[in-house]
C-alpha positions as CSV (number, residue, x, y, z in Angstrom):
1,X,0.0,0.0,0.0
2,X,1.1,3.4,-1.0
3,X,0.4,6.5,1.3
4,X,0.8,10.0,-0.8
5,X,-0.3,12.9,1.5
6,X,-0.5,16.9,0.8
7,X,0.0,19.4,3.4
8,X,-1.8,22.6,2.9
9,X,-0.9,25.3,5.3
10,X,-3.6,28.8,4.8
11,X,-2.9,32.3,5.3
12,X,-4.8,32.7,8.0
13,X,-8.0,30.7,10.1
14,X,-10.2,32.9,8.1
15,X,-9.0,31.7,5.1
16,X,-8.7,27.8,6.5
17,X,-12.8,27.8,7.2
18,X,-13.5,29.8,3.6
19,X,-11.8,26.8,1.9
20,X,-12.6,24.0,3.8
21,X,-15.9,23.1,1.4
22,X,-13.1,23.6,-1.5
23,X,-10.7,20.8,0.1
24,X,-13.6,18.6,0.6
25,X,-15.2,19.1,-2.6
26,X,-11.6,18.4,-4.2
27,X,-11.2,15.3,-2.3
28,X,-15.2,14.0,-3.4
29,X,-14.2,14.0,-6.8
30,X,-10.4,12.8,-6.8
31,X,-12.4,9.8,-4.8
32,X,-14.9,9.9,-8.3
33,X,-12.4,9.8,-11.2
34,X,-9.5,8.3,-9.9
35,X,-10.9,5.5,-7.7
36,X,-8.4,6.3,-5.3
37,X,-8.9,6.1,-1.5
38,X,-9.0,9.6,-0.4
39,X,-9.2,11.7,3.3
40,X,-9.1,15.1,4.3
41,X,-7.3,15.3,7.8
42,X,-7.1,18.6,9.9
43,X,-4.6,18.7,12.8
44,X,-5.7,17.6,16.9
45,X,-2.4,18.4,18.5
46,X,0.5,20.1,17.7
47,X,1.9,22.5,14.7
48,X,0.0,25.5,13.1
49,X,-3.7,24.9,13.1
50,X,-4.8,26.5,10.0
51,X,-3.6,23.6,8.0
52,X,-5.1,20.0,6.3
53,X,-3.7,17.2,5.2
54,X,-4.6,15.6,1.6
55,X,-4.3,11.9,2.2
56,X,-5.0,9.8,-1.2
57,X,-4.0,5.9,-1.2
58,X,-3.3,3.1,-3.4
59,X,-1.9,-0.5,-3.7
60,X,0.6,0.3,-7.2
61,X,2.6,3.4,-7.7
62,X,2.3,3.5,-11.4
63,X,-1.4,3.0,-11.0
64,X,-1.4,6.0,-8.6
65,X,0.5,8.6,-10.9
66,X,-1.6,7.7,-13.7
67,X,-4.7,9.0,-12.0
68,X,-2.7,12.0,-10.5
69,X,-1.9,12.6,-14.3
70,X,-5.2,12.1,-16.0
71,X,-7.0,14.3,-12.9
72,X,-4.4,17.3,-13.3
73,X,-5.8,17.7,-16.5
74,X,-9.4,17.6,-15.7
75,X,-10.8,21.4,-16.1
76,X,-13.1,21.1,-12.9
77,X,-10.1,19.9,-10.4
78,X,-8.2,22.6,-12.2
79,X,-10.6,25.2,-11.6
80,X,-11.4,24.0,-7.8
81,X,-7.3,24.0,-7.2
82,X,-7.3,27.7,-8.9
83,X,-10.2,28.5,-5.8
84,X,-8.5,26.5,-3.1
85,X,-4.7,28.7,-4.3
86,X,-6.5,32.0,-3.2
87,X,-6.6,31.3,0.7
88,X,-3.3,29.0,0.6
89,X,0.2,29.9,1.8
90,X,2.1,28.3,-1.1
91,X,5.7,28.2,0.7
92,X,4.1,25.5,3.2
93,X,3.0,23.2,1.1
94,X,4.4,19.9,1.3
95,X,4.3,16.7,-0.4
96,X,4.9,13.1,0.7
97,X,5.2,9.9,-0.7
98,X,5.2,6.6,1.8
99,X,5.0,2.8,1.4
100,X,3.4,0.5,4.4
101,X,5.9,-1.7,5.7
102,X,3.8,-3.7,7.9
């Protein structure tokens, strides 16, 4: 199982709770077109709160960057990423890539 997760930090609360519907709705339809396992996670304990985590999983790499390809070139994800980009803080975002062990 492959784990690839996407840390959004926001300018400000303010701007977390304007885009949370956006992160969820963006999550919804990754789940739709790329059949991917796929969790929004906001922070309990610890670290700046105005930030969420984009969890998407899958069993084969390859499989996994094929959907990432064929959904960054959807025009509605683009369009919902273009909304979500006016309340981010783009220097903290941070990409991940894991594989379960055990």
């Amino acid at each position: 199982m492959f784990t690839f997760t996407r840390m959004v930090r926001f300018k400000n609360v303010a701007s977390m709770i304007a885009a949370m519907p956006i992160c969820v709705e963006i999550v919804k339809y990754n789940e739709k077109i790329t059949k991917m396992e796929s969790h929004l996670m906001v922070p309990t304990l610890g670290g700046h709160p105005g930030r969420v985590l984009f969890v998407f999983r899958g069993d084969d790499v390859a499989k996994m960057q094929a959907a990432a390809d064929k959904i960054t070139q959807d025009k509605k994800y683009i369009e919902m990423v273009k909304k979500l980009g006016e309340f981010v803080d783009g220097t903290a975002t941070n990409d991940q890539a894991w594989k379960t062990v055990v």
